[in-house]
N, C-alpha and C positions, 0 to 999 in steps of 0.2 A: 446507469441509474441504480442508486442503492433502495432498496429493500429490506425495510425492517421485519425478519427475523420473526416476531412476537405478533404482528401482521398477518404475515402467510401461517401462521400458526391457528390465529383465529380464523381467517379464511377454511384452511384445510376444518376446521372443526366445527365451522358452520354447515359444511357441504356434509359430512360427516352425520352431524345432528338430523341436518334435512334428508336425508338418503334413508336414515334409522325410523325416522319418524314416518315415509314415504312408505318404508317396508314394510311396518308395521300396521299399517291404512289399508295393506295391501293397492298401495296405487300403480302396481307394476305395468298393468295392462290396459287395463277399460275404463273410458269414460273420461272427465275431467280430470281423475289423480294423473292420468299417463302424458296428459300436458305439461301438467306439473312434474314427472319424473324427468319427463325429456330437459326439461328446462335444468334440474338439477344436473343432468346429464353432462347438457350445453355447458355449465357452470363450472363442471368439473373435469372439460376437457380443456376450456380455457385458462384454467389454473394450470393444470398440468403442464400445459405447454409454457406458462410465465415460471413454473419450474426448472421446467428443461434450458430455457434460455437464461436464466438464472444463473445454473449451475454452470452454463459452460461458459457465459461472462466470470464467475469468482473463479475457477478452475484457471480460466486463459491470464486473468488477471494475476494471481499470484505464481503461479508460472515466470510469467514475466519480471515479476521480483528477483525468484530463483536465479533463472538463468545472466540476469544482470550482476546479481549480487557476487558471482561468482564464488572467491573464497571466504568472503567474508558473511557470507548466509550460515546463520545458526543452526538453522534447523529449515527441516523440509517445509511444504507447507501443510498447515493445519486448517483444516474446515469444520464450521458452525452448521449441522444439519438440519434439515428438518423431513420429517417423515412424508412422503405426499398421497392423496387420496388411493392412489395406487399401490401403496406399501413401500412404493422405493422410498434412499434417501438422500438428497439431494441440498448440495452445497447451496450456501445462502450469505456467505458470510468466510472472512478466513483472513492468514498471518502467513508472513514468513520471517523469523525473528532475524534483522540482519544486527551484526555487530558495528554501532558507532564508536566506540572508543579511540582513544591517538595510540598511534604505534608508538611507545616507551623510549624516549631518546631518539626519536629519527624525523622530524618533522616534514623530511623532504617525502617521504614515505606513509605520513601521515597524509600529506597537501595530495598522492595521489590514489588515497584510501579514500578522501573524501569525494573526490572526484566520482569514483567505484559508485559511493556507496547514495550521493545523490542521483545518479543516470539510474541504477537500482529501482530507488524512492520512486523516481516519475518515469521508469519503465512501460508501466500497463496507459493502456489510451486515454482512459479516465481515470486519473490519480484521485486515491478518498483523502480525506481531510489527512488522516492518518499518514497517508504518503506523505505530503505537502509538508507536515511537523517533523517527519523523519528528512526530508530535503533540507528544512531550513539548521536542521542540526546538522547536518553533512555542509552547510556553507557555512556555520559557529568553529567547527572542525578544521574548516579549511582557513578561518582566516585567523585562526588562534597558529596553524601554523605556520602561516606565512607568516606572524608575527614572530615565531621564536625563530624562522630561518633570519629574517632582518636584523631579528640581534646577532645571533652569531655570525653574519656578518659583520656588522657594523665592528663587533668585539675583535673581528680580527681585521678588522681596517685599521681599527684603533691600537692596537699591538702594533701593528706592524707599521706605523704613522708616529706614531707617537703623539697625536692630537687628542682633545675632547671638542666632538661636533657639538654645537650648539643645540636649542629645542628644534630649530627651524630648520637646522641638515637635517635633524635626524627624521623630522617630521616629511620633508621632501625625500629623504633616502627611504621612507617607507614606502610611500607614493608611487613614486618611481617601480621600487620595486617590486608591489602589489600590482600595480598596474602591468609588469613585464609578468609575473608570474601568472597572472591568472589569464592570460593570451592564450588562446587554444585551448583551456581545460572544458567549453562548454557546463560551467558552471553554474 
């Protein structure tokens, strides 16, 4: 479950406010303020703990990009903090930049970059929207190059034939071999 950021910020700085406000009353001890402190208390250990679980969901989460993306991960991962009633600070939010691009002349090498690079995208258990638009480019990726290995096939079926395939071979030789190629890629 994502977690806005801007959120747990208000939160921390309501608990913050109330604590300041609490301290200043002197409601530390005696009488009705020390109900009320307890409660800020209670307030404030329940946050902490939607920190702590927080942080080690975006932590295990981009992790999981990491170690999928393998060589194609740009960068480590990066985390969005936020400070918590406690002074730590604790992940909330986070990236790890992987590289979509085609491999320059190699489609076949592209077809299993893409492969890489959407198992990646939906590595963590709960993929964010984010993931999902980085998956749907790793299968734009994959089927642009299935498209250029079709033609250089087809260009060298056609050399070496001496033919020109109609719309509707070339249409079925795509087919065909979209359908052979994408067999096993769990794409």
């Amino acid at each position: 479950m994502k977690i806005d950021p801007a959120y747990l910020r208000f939160r921390i700085q309501q608990i913050e406010q109330e604590k300041a406000r609490l301290s200043q009353a002197g409601a530390g001890g005696r009488g009705l303020g020390s109900k009320e402190f307890e409660r800020v208390k209670v307030e404030e250990e329940a946050l902490l703990q939607e920190l702590r679980a927080r942080d080690r969901e975006v932590r295990a989460h981009e992790e999981a990009h990491l170690l999928a993306a393998g060589p194609y991960a740009r960068s480590g991962p990066r985390f969005e903090t936020v400070r918590g009633p406690d002074g730590r600070e604790y992940a909330v939010a986070g990236e790890v930049e992987i590289d979509t691009s085609p491999v320059p002349g190699d489609p076949e090498k592209t077809l299993e970059k893409a492969r890489v690079v959407k198992r990646a995208a939906l590595a963590p258990t709960h993929p964010s929207a984010q993931d999902l638009k980085v998956a749907a480019q790793a299968d734009r990726l994959a089927q642009e190059a299935l498209f250029e290995l079709m033609k250089q096939r087809l260009a060298s079926e056609t050399q070496s034939n001496s033919f020109r395939p109609s719309h509707r071979e070339v249409a079925h030789s795509y087919q065909a071999f979209a359908t052979q190629s994408f067999e096993g890629l769990d794409l």
